[in-house]
C-alpha positions as CSV (number, residue, x, y, z in Angstrom):
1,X,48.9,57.4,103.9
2,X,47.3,54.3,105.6
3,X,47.7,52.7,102.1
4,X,51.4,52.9,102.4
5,X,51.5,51.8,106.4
6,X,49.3,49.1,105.5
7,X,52.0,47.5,102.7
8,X,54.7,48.0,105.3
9,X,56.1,51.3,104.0
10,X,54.7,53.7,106.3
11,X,55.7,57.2,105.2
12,X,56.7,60.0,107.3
13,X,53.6,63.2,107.6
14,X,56.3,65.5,105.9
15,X,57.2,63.0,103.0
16,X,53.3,62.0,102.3
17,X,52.6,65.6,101.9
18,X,55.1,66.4,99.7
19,X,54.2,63.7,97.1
20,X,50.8,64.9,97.3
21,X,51.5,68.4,96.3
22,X,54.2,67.3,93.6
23,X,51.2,65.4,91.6
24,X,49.0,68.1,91.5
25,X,49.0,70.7,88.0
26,X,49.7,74.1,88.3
27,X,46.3,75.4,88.4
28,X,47.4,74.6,91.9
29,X,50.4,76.5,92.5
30,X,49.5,79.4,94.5
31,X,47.7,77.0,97.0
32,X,50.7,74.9,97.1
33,X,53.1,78.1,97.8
34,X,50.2,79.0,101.0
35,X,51.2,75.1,102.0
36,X,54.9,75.1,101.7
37,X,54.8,79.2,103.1
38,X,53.4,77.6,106.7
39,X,55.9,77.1,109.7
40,X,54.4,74.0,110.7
41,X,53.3,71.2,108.5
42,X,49.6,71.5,108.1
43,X,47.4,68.3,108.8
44,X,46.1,66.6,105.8
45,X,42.5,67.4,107.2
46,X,43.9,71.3,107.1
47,X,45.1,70.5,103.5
48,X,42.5,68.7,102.5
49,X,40.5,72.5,103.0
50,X,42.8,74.5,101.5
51,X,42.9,72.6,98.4
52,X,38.7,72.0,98.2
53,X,38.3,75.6,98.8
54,X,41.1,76.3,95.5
55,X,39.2,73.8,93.3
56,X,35.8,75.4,93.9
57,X,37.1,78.8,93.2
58,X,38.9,77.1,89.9
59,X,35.2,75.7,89.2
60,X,33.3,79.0,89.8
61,X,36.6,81.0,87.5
62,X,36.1,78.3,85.0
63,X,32.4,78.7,84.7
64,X,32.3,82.8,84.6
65,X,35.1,82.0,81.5
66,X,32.1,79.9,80.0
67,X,29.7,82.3,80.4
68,X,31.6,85.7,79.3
69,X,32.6,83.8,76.1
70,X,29.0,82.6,75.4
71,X,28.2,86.1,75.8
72,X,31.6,87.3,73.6
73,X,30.4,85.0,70.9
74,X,26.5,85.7,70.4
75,X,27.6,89.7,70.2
76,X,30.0,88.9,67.6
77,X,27.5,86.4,65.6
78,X,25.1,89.6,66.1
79,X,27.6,92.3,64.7
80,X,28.5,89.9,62.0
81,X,24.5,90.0,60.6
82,X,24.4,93.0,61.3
83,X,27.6,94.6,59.3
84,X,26.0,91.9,56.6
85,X,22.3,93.0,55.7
């Protein structure tokens, strides 16, 4: 936002928000729906929360997907030898 103010374009708190939440993927959507769902504009610091908190959960999900497929995989290589002895 002090980009924009400081080419001469500032943008209004409402506006800056907006194109922030339009460029992110839709991983993001439910965060973005707690965002819009507030009466009151939260503060980009307030934002800034709500989105670090999503990407860590997305980060921990993401990891445990790793994890149970690793798992998935070495029980199938194991059936696999074992149906083949």
């Amino acid at each position: 936002m002090d980009e924009l103010a400081s080419v001469g374009a500032p943008a209004r708190h409402e506006e800056y928000i907006d194109a922030l939440l339009e460029g992110l993927p839709s991983d993001y959507a439910s965060v973005i729906f707690v965002i819009e769902s507030k009466k009151r504009t939260p503060s980009i610091t307030e934002i800034e929360a709500l989105l670090y908190g999503h990407e860590t959960r997305l980060m921990r999900y993401n990891k445990e997907a790793q994890v149970m497929k690793l798992c998935f995989d070495k029980l199938h290589a194991r059936l696999f030898v074992s149906q083949h002895l």
